[in-house]
Each structure stands twice: as C-alpha cells, then as structure tokens.
C-alpha positions, 0 to 999 in steps of 0.5 A: 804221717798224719791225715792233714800232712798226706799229699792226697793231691800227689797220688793223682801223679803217683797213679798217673806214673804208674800208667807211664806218664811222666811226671817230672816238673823241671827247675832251670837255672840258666846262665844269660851269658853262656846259655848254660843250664843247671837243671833239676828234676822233681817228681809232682807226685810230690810236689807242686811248682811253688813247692818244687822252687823250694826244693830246687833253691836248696839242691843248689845251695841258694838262699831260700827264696820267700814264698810270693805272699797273697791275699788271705782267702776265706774258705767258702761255706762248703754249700758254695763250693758246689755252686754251677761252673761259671764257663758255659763255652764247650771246647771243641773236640782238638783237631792236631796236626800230623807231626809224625816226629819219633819220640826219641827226640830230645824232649828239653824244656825249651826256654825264652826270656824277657828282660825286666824292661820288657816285664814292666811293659807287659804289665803295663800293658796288662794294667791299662786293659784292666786284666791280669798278666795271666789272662794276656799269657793264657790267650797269647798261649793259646792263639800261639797253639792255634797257630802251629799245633792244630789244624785250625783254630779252634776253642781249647780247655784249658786247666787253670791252677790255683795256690791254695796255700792261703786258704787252707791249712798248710801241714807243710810247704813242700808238697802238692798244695794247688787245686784248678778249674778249666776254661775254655778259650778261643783264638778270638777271645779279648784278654778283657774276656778271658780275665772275665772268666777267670775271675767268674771262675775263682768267684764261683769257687769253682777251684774249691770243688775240685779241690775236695774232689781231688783229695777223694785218696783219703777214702779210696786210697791209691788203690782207688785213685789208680782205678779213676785215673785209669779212666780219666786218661781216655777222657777229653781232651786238653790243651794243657795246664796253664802254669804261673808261678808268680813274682819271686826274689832270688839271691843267685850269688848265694849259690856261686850263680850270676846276678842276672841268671834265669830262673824258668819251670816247666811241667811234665803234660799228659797225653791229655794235657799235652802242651807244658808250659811254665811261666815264672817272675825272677828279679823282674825277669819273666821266663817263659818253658814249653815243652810238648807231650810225645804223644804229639809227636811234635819235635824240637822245630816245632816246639820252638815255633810254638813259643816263639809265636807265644812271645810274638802274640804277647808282643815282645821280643825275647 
C-alpha cells in the first residue's frame, strides 16, 4: 500500500485496541414499527463514520448512498496550520458521579429519534439563531451530561471531528478521513457562543494541526504510535467526541427494509472520552446514539436519562 492509501489516522485506534479500548463504531438500522434492529459493527481502526456508512449500506444489501457533498476546502499555507488555538477557556478537571454499575451490563447504543417534522423544527430553530444545527446539539449534549452524569455543572472539552474529504486527497473513501480539535463548553454557554468558537476554531485551522500531528505513524511507525498512545490515555480528561455525520439520502427498500427505517451510528468512547455519541440525518430524519464508556460505571438507567435530557434541552419531543 502506498504512503498516501495508509490509514495513519487508524493506528491511533489499532494502538488504543491494543491497550483494550474498544474500538467498535456501530451502524443501526432500526425498524419504527417493530423497534427491531439490525446492527453492524466496524472496527475505527479502519474506518471513520462517514466511511463506515458505506460499508455498512453494502453488508446490507442497500443502494450505495451519496456521500453528503461539501464546500471545496483550500488547504491553508502549512505556516497557518501552526497558528495559536482559537479557545482560550480551560475546561474544568471532570467531577463524575459515583454510578458503581458493574461492567457487564449490557452496553447497546441506546437510540432516540425525530421525525422530519421535528427535523425541520430544530433547523428552523437553528437558522433563526443564526448558528449551526451542531452547535445546538453540542450544547443540548453537554447541559444533558451536567445534568445526569457529573456531580455538578462544570466546563467540559469536548473533541469536534472534522471531514477532511474535501480538503485533502483522498486515496480511497473507505478509511479514516476525519481530523478534530477541542472545545471547551459550559452548561451556560448560548449556541450563539458555542457556534462562535466552532467557526474561530475551523478559521484558525486548528483541525489542519492535529491532522498532520495525527498522521506522525508515517515516521514512527506503530511501534511509535503505541508508545504515544500509552501515555495520551492518562492524559486529560473528556467529556467526549461530539460525532455528526451530516444529512444522507438512503433507499432502505434496496435492502428489503421499511421506507421510514431509522438509520443511527455510534462511536466506541474511551476511558477519556467516555461519553459516545452519534448524530446522523437520514431521509429528513435526525437520530440521535449514546452510549457511555464502562469506566463510568453508568448503567442502562442512567444512560437513557442522559439522552432523554439531551432530547429535552433540544426542545423536542422523541
């Protein structure tokens, strides 16, 4: 395999497996009728979301969905991709409950949905604040986490994927194609805020950064990648990475499934980032995963009242 087909970004996860991390991003496709699922399991260590939805569209049999098309981004001279971060806020060092939950408890991504009614709304919504969709999931995520998983509200970081696929070649869809930055964000903050740091964020290229810090595989090999993960795994703490997968078209009946079946994805989490999420758009149809981390020691019970309150601070009813 050449230098520019190698999934540098994926040997972050291969290392992280080999210190037991689970690195499973799950694809769910669930019947509204029936509740029932069909579900299938990737590892991250080779692909990211928007690749995995491939996948996951043909172990299914469906119709290979288009790749939600974005606006052509110029990389930046390699001299800006160093700038200073744009946040300024340090997060508070997490405070979680005491769940005491053992770790055999089923671990399902737990699922909500809205209709496309309710979709429309919430981008309504967004639009007449003048900030993103993201930024009103971001904070509704985080006040939904204040509420029911740490001992008080306190500033979280948070990580903040980026698609890279329209700014860098791309060898091949189907592998790790995403870069990211952190942001700090409290239970206070107004979307209007948290769309502000977002946009300062992309503006100071700070994602381009930890891409090219990312691909360091291609000098240090595994080997090397292994020895930094190591040590990255006692490092700060996170809330979580914040995963939206953007707006798709699916023909469900290519794959013998119901017109309105609902399509959701969720992450694996860390012992550091221990709070997965996903968030993806279907046929109009937002669905919303969450799935927290063992090490939390956060069962079912509490885990579905952390989504519910997520559907709450959105103000919408699933």
């Amino acid at each position: 395999m050449s230098a520019a087909a190698t999934d540098y970004i994926g040997m972050w996860y291969r290392a992280r497996a080999r210190l037991g991390v689970d690195d499973r991003i799950e694809f769910i496709f669930i019947d509204p009728a029936s509740g029932q699922r069909r579900t299938v399991a990737l590892r991250h260590r080779d692909y990211d979301g928007v690749a995995g939805i491939l996948v996951a569209a043909r172990e299914v049999g469906m119709r290979m969905p288009m790749v939600p098309s974005g606006k052509r981004r110029k990389a930046p001279p390699f001299w800006q991709r160093w700038q200073s971060p744009a946040e300024s806020r340090e997060p508070a060092e997490l405070q979680w409950r005491r769940f005491g939950v053992a770790d055999g408890e089923n671990n399902a991504p737990l699922v909500k949905w809205l209709n496309p009614q309710q979709t429309r709304a919430l981008y309504q919504r967004a639009h007449q604040q003048k900030v993103s969709v993201n930024s009103l999931l971001l904070l509704a995520l985080h006040r939904a986490v204040s509420d029911t998983l740490l001992v008080k509200g306190q500033p979280g970081s948070w990580c903040f994927p980026v698609n890279m696929r329209n700014a860098v070649t791309v060898p091949r869809q189907e592998m790790n194609l995403s870069s990211a930055f952190y942001l700090t964000v409290d239970e206070n903050d107004t979307p209007s805020r948290i769309d502000r740091t977002i946009r300062q964020n992309l503006k100071a290229n700070v994602h381009w950064r930890y891409w090219h810090l990312a691909r360091i595989g291609r000098w240090i090999g595994q080997r090397g990648v292994n020895w930094v993960c190591s040590r990255l795994l006692n490092g700060p703490q996170h809330c979580g990475s914040f995963s939206s997968l953007g707006e798709w078209q699916m023909d469900f009946m290519s794959a013998g499934m119901a017109p309105d079946t609902v399509f959701a994805c969720c992450g694996p989490g860390s012992p550091n980032h221990p709070v997965a999420n996903g968030v993806t758009v279907v046929n109009g149809c937002m669905s919303l995963a969450l799935k927290l981390h063992p090490s939390l020691g956060a069962g079912h019970a509490q885990a579905e009242q952390c989504l519910q309150r997520w559907i709450n601070w959105l103000g919408a009813d699933a």
